[in-house]
Backbone bond lengths (Angstrom), bond angles and torsions (degrees), N, CA, C in turn:
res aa  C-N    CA-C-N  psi(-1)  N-CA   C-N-CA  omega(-1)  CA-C   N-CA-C  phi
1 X - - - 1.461 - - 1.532 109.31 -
2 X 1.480 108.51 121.33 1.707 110.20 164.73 1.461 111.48 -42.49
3 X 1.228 121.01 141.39 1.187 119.19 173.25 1.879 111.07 -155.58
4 X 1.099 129.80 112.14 1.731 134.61 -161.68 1.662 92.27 -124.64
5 X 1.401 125.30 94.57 1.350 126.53 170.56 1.780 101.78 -89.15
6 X 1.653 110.61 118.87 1.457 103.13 149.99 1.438 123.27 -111.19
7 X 1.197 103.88 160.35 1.639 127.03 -146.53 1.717 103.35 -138.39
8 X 1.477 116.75 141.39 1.620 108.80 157.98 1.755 88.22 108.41
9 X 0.768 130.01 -12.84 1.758 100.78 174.83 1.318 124.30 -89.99
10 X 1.594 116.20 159.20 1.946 96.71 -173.77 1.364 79.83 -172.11
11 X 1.243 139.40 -156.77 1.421 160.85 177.61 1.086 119.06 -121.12
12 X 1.597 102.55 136.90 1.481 104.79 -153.38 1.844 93.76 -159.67
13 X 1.107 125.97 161.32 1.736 136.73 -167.54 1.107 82.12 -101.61
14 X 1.675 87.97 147.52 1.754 110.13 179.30 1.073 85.75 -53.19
15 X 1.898 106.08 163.24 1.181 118.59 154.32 1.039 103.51 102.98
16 X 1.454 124.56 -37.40 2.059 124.80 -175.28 1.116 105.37 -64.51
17 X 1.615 88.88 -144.80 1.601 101.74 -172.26 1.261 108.47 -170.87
18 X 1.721 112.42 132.24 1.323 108.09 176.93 1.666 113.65 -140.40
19 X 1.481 99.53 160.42 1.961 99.44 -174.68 1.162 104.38 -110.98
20 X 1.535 110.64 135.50 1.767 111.40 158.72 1.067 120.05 -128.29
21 X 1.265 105.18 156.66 1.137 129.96 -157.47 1.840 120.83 -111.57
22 X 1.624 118.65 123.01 1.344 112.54 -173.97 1.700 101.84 -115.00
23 X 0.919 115.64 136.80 1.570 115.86 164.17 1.192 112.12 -106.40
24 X 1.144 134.39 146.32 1.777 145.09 176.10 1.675 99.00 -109.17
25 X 1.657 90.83 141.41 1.595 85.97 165.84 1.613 114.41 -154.57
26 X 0.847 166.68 -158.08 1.058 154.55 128.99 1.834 132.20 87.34
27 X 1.447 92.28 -7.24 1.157 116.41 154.61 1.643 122.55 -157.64
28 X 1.791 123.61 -155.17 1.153 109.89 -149.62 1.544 99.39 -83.72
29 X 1.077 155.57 99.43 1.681 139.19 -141.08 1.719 84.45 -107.54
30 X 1.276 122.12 7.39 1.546 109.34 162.25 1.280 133.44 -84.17
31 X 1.464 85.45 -24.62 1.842 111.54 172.44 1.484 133.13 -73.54
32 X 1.455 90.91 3.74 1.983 92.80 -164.67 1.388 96.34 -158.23
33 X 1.717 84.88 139.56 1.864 105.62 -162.09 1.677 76.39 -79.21
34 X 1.494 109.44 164.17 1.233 143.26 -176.49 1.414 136.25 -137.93
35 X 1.671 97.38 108.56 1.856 99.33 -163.71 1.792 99.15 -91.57
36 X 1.505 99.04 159.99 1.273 107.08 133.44 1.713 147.51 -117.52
37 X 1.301 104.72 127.69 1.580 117.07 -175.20 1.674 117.46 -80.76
38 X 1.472 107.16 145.78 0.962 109.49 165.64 1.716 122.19 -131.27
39 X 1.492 124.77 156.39 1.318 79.55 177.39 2.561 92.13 -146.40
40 X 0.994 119.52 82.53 1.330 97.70 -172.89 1.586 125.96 -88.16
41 X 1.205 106.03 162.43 1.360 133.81 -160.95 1.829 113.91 -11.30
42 X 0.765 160.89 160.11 2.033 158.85 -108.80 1.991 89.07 -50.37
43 X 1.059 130.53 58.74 1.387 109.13 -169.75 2.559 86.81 -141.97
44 X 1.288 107.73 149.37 1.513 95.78 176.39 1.436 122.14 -77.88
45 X 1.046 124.65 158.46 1.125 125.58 178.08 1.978 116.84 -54.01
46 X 1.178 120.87 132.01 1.333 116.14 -167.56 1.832 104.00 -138.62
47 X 1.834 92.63 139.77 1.512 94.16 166.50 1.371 126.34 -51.50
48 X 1.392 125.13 151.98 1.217 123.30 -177.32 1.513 105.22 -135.32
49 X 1.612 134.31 -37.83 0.889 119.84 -177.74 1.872 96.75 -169.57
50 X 1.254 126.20 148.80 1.612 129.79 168.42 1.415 104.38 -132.17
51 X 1.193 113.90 163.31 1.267 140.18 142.50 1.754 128.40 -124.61
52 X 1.540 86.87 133.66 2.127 73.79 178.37 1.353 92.68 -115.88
53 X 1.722 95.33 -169.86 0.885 124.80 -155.93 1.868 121.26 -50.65
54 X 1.467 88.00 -32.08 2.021 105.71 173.30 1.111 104.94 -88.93
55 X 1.205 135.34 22.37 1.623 129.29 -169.22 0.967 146.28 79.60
56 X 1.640 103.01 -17.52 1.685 110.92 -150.98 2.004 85.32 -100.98
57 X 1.321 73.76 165.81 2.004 86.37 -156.74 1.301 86.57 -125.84
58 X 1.432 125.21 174.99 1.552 144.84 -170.56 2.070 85.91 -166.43
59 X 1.740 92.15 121.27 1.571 96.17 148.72 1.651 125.42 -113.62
60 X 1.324 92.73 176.30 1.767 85.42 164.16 1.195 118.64 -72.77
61 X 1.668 135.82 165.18 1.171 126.37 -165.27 1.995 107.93 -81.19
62 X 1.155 102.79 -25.17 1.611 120.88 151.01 1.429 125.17 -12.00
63 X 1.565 97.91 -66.67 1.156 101.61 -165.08 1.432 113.90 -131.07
64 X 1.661 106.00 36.24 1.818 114.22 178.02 1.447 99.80 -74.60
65 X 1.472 105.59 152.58 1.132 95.81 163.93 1.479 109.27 94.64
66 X 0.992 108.89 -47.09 2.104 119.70 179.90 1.470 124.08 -108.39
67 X 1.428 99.20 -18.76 1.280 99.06 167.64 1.382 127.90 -151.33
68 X 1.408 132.92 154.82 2.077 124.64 -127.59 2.004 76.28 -152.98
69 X 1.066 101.23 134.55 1.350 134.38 160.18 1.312 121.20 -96.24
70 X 1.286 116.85 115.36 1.649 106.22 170.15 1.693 105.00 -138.04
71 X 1.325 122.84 160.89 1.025 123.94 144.10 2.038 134.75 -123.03
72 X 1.475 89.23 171.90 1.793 89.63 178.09 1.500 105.74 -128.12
73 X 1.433 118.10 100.91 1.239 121.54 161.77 1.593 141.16 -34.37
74 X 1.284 90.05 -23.10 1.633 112.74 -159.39 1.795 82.34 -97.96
75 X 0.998 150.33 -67.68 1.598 160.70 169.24 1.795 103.25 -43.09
76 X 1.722 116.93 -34.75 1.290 98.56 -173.12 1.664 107.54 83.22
77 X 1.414 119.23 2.06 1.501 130.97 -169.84 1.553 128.13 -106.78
78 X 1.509 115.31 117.14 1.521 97.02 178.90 1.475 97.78 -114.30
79 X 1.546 103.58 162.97 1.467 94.78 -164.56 1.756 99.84 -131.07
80 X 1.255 131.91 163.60 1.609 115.82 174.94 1.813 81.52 -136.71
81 X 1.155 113.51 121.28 1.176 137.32 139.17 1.554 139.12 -50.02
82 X 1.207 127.64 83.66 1.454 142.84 -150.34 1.892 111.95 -94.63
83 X 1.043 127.74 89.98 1.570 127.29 170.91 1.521 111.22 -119.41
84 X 1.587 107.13 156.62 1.084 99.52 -173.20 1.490 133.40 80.99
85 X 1.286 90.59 -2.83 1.730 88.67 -170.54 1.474 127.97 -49.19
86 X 1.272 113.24 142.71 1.266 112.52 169.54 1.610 118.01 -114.67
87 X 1.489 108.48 169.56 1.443 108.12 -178.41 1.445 116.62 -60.35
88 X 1.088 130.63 1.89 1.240 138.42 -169.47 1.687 108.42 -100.54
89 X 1.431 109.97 -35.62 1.560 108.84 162.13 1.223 115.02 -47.70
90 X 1.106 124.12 -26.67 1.758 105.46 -149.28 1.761 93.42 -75.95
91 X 1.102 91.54 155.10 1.852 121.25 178.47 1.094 109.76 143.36
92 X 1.232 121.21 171.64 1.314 129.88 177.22 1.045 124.01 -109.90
93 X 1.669 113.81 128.69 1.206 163.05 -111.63 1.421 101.40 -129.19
94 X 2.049 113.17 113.10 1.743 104.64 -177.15 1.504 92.89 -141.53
95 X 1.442 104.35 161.22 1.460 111.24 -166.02 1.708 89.86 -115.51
96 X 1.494 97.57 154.10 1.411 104.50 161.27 1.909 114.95 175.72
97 X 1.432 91.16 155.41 1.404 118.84 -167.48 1.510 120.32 -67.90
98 X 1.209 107.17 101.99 1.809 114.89 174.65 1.719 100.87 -23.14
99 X 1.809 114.11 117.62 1.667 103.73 158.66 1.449 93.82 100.38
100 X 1.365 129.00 -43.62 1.300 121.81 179.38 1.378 123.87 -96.23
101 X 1.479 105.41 133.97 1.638 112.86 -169.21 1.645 101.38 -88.65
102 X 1.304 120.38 74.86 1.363 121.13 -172.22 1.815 112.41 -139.20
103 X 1.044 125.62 101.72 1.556 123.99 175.71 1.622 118.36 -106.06
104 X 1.326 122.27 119.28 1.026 121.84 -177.97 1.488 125.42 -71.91
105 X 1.457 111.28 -141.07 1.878 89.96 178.04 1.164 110.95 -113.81
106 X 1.580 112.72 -1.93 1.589 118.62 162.29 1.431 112.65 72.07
107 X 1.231 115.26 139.33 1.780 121.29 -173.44 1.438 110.25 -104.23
108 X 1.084 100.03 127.98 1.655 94.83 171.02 1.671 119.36 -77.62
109 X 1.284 81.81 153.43 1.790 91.70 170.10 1.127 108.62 -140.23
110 X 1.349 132.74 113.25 1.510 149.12 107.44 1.174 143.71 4.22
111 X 1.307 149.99 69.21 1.619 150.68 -149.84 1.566 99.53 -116.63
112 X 1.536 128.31 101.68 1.332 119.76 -178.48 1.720 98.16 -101.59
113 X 1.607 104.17 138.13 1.331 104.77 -174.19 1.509 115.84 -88.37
């Protein structure tokens, strides 16, 4: 069974900083570049950040600059690195696998101004 747990969001004052966390499971999570989604309150769900398979990442123009994607193969883990935040981040935040129709339950994040 596909399975993409995210982890790491909470509330936090503009300006901080927070890490999240994706786990892969259930299939080959070496094989597939990996975005992160966001999606807040009456607004659609929107890219936020990927990585493929060579490393190289693409963000939204949003959030260049403030926020860094990485992953760890060896963990099965991609992570998005959050600074700077503004009140405009907050929503909740879902990871998922290039090719796969799979959304997890996604972590919220909180940005109080």
């Amino acid at each position: 069974e596909v399975q993409l747990v995210e982890s790491g969001g909470g509330l936090v004052q503009a300006g901080g900083s927070l890490t999240l966390s994706c786990v892969g499971s259930g299939f080959t999570f070496d094989d597939y570049a990996i975005g992160w989604f966001r999606q807040a309150p009456g607004k659609e769900r929107e890219g936020v950040a990927r990585i493929r398979l060579d490393s190289s990442r693409d963000y939204a123009d949003s959030v260049k600059g403030r926020f860094t994607i990485s992953r760890d193969y060896a963990k099965k883990t991609v992570y998005l690195q959050m600074s700077s935040l503004k009140f405009e981040d907050t929503a909740v935040y879902y990871c998922k696998a290039d090719g796969l129709n799979y959304w997890g339950q996604g972590t919220q994040v909180t940005v109080s101004s």
